[in-house]
N, C-alpha and C positions, 0 to 999 in steps of 0.2 A: 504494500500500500504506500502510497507516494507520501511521503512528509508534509503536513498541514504548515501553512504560515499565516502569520499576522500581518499585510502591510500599512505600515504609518508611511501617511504622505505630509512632505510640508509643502504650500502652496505659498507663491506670489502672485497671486491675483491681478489680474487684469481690470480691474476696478478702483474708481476715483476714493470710492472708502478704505480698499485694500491698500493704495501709495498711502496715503494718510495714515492708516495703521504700520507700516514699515516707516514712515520716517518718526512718528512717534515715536516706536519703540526702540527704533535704529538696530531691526535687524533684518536682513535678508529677504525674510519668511514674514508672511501677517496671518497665516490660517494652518491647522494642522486638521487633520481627520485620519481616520481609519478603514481598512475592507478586508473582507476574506476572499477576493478576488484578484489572481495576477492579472485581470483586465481591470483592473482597478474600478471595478462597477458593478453593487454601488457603494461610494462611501460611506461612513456615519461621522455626523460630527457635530457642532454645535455652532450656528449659524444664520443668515437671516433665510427669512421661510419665502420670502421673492424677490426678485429684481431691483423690485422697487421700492422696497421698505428694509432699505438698510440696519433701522435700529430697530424692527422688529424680528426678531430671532429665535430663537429653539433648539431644542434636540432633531436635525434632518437626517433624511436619506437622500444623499446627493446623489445626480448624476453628472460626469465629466462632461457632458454640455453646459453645467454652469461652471466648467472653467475656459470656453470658448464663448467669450458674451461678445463682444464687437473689438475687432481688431484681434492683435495677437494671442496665441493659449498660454494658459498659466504656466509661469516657470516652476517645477517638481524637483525635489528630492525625494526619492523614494526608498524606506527602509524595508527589510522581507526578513521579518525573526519567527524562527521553527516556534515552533509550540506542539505539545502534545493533542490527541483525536479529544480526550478528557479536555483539554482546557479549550479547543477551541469550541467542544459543545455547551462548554459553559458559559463562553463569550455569545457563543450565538442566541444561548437562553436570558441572557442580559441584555444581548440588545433587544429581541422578541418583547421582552419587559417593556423596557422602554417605548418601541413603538406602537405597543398596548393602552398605553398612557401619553402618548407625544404633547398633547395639550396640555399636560399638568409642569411640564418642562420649559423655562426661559434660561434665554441667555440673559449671562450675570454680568450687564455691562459697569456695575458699579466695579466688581472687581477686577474689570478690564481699564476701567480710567485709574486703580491704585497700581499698576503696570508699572510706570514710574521709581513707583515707592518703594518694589520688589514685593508686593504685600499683595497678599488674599485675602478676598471679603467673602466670608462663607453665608450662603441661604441656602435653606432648602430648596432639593429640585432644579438649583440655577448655577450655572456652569460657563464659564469661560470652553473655547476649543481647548486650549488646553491642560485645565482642571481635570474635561472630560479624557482626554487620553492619558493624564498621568493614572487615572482613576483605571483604566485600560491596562494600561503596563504595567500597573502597581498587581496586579490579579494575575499575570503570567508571570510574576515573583524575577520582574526588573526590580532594578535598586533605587527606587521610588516613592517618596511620600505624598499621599494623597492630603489635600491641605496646605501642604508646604508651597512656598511660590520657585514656578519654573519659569524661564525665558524658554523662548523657541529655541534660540542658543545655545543655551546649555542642553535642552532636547537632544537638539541635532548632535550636539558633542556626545552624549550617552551614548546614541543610537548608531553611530558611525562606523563599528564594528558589523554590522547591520546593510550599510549601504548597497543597494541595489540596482537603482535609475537613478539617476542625472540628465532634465532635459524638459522638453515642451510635453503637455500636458494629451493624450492621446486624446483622436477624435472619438469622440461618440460615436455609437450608433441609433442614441435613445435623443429623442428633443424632447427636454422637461418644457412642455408646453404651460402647464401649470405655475410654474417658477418664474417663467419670462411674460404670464399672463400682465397684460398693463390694469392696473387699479385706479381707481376713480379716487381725486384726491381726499375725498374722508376719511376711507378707508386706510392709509399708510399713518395719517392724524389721530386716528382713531385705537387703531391698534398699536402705536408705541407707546401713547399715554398710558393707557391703559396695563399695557405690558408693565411699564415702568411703577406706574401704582403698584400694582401685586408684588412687584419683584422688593419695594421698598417694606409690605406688610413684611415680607417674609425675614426681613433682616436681623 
């Protein structure tokens, strides 16, 4: 039976949000996610839920057409770490969890603006991308604390042992029609308040 793997991708984004998150943070990379697929499709990560509402976000299930949005594809590092048949039927039962309840999950952009600070702001249910994968790696017993604050950086420097791909982001075969759907401006108004409300109950 062929060796199961875990791949972590880090992405540079081709989006006016994603430069603005790399030069905040001054690194490389602005997004990280996850797949159990060497077609890298789909990923899971934590994310905004369409196009067009940037600071509305979640726990998604990506597809690599949202890293061909207009213009160039996302620049990728790709890591590919073994895992046992046991851990990654665990992983896939935690993410099934997850997408069971996708609704009850935000992104936790409070503790994406302490980014800066090196600091985590813990809520319930609410996660940074990469809160969400230390939480990932910490479960196939990488040397990882869930809680503790990581840079994309230091990620990449863990995982480099790891290294797989280096390069443009593969094309699709799937158009998230849904993801690129255009919304009506309430709607994007509407749902980041609102997000940000809950996210602040949860604090």
């Amino acid at each position: 039976m062929t060796e199961p793997f875990l791949y972590v991708v880090l992405s540079a984004t081709p989006t006016r949000t994603g430069a603005f998150i790399r030069r905040y943070t001054r690194n490389s990379f602005n997004h990280i996610s996850i797949s159990f697929d060497s077609k890298l499709e789909p990923l899971y990560s934590f994310a905004r839920h369409f196009y067009s509402t940037p600071f509305y976000g979640g726990f998604v299930k990506e597809s690599l057409s949202r890293y061909h949005p207009k213009g160039p594809a996302a620049h990728l590092r790709v890591f590919r770490i073994p895992v046992s048949q046991e851990q990654l039927a665990q992983l896939h039962r935690h993410i099934d969890y997850m997408l069971s309840r996708q609704d009850q999950y935000l992104y936790n952009h409070i503790s994406a603006l302490a980014v800066p600070f090196k600091k985590t702001v813990k809520a319930p249910d609410s996660y940074t991308c990469v809160e969400f994968c230390v939480e990932i790696l910490h479960s196939i017993g990488l040397s990882v604390t869930p809680g503790k604050f990581y840079s994309l950086k230091q990620l990449e420097q863990l995982l480099l042992p790891y290294a797989h791909y280096t390069g443009p982001a593969p094309v699709s075969d799937y158009q998230d029609t849904v993801y690129y759907a255009s919304k009506p401006l309430p709607h994007p108004i509407r749902s980041t308040v609102s997000a940000f409300c809950t996210l602040i109950k949860r604090l």
